[in-house]
C-alpha positions, 0 to 999 in steps of 0.5 A: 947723758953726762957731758964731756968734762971739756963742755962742763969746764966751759959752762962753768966759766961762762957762768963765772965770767959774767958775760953773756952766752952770746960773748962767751961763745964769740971770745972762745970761738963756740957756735951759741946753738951748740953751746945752747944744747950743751947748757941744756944737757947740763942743766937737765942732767943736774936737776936730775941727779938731785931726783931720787932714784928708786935703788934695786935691791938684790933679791934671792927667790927660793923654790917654796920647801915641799912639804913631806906630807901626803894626801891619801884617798882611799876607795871602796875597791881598797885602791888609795890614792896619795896626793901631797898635802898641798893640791889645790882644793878646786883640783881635788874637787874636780878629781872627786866629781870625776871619781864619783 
Protein backbone atom coordinates (compact mmCIF):
# COMPACT_ATOMS: atom_id res chain seq x y z
CA UNK A 1 0.00 0.00 0.00
CA UNK A 2 1.45 3.44 -1.15
CA UNK A 3 0.64 6.37 1.16
CA UNK A 4 -0.91 9.27 0.07
CA UNK A 5 1.68 12.17 -0.63
CA UNK A 6 0.28 14.21 2.30
CA UNK A 7 1.09 11.48 5.09
CA UNK A 8 4.48 11.06 3.38
CA UNK A 9 5.25 14.83 3.53
CA UNK A 10 4.32 14.59 7.37
CA UNK A 11 6.44 11.59 8.05
CA UNK A 12 9.26 13.43 6.38
CA UNK A 13 9.09 16.09 8.59
CA UNK A 14 8.59 14.54 11.60
CA UNK A 15 11.81 13.05 11.02
CA UNK A 16 13.64 16.15 10.16
CA UNK A 17 11.97 18.45 12.83
CA UNK A 18 13.55 16.48 15.86
CA UNK A 19 10.71 16.01 17.83
CA UNK A 20 9.12 13.57 19.10
CA UNK A 21 6.12 11.70 17.23
CA UNK A 22 4.05 12.47 20.26
CA UNK A 23 5.07 16.47 19.85
CA UNK A 24 4.89 16.42 16.08
CA UNK A 25 1.26 15.19 16.31
CA UNK A 26 0.20 17.73 19.32
CA UNK A 27 2.11 20.91 16.99
CA UNK A 28 0.17 19.49 13.79
CA UNK A 29 -2.98 18.34 15.44
CA UNK A 30 -2.52 14.30 14.20
CA UNK A 31 -3.88 11.45 16.38
CA UNK A 32 -0.38 9.61 17.25
CA UNK A 33 -2.03 6.06 16.81
CA UNK A 34 -3.01 7.06 13.25
CA UNK A 35 0.21 8.96 12.59
CA UNK A 36 1.85 5.45 14.25
CA UNK A 37 0.16 3.39 11.39
CA UNK A 38 1.10 5.86 8.93
CA UNK A 39 4.73 5.16 9.93
CA UNK A 40 4.44 1.73 9.79
CA UNK A 41 3.11 1.61 6.30
CA UNK A 42 5.93 3.58 5.10
CA UNK A 43 8.63 2.03 6.77
CA UNK A 44 7.27 -1.13 5.56
CA UNK A 45 6.51 -0.12 2.04
CA UNK A 46 10.16 1.29 1.85
CA UNK A 47 11.97 -1.86 2.98
CA UNK A 48 9.90 -3.29 0.29
CA UNK A 49 10.73 -1.46 -2.50
CA UNK A 50 14.41 -2.29 -1.76
CA UNK A 51 13.36 -6.46 -2.26
CA UNK A 52 13.88 -7.57 -5.40
CA UNK A 53 10.85 -8.62 -7.09
CA UNK A 54 11.10 -11.71 -9.65
CA UNK A 55 10.07 -9.78 -13.10
CA UNK A 56 7.61 -11.60 -15.43
CA UNK A 57 8.89 -12.38 -18.84
CA UNK A 58 6.74 -12.42 -21.63
CA UNK A 59 6.42 -15.80 -23.13
CA UNK A 60 4.79 -17.01 -26.66
CA UNK A 61 3.97 -20.65 -26.48
CA UNK A 62 4.04 -22.13 -29.85
CA UNK A 63 1.80 -25.42 -30.83
CA UNK A 64 4.66 -28.08 -31.27
CA UNK A 65 5.12 -28.28 -35.69
CA UNK A 66 3.41 -31.89 -36.45
CA UNK A 67 5.54 -33.72 -37.93
CA UNK A 68 4.55 -34.91 -41.96
CA UNK A 69 5.82 -38.30 -41.28
CA UNK A 70 3.72 -41.20 -40.90
CA UNK A 71 3.54 -44.82 -39.34
CA UNK A 72 2.17 -47.65 -41.34
CA UNK A 73 1.05 -50.86 -40.19
CA UNK A 74 0.61 -53.45 -42.42
CA UNK A 75 -1.43 -56.56 -41.68
CA UNK A 76 -1.35 -60.21 -43.25
CA UNK A 77 -5.00 -59.46 -44.72
CA UNK A 78 -3.13 -56.15 -46.66
CA UNK A 79 -5.08 -53.94 -44.65
CA UNK A 80 -2.39 -50.77 -43.42
CA UNK A 81 -2.97 -48.78 -41.12
CA UNK A 82 -1.21 -44.99 -40.97
CA UNK A 83 -0.33 -43.67 -37.75
CA UNK A 84 1.81 -40.10 -37.38
CA UNK A 85 5.60 -40.88 -36.35
CA UNK A 86 5.16 -39.49 -33.12
CA UNK A 87 2.35 -42.01 -31.18
CA UNK A 88 3.09 -42.98 -27.92
CA UNK A 89 5.08 -45.81 -27.73
CA UNK A 90 3.06 -47.29 -24.60
CA UNK A 91 -0.33 -46.38 -26.97
CA UNK A 92 1.11 -48.35 -29.90
CA UNK A 93 1.79 -51.45 -27.54
CA UNK A 94 -1.65 -51.38 -26.60
CA UNK A 95 -2.81 -51.30 -30.16
CA UNK A 96 -0.52 -54.20 -31.14
CA UNK A 97 -1.70 -56.56 -28.09
CA UNK A 98 -5.38 -55.59 -29.18
CA UNK A 99 -4.32 -56.61 -33.07
CA UNK A 100 -2.88 -59.72 -32.12
Amino acid sequence: MVLALYKQNHIEAWQASGLSQRDYCRQHGLNAKTFGNWLRIYRNSRMNAKVKVPMLIPVTIKPEVSSTESLYLRGSNGHTLQLPANVSPQWLGELLKCLD
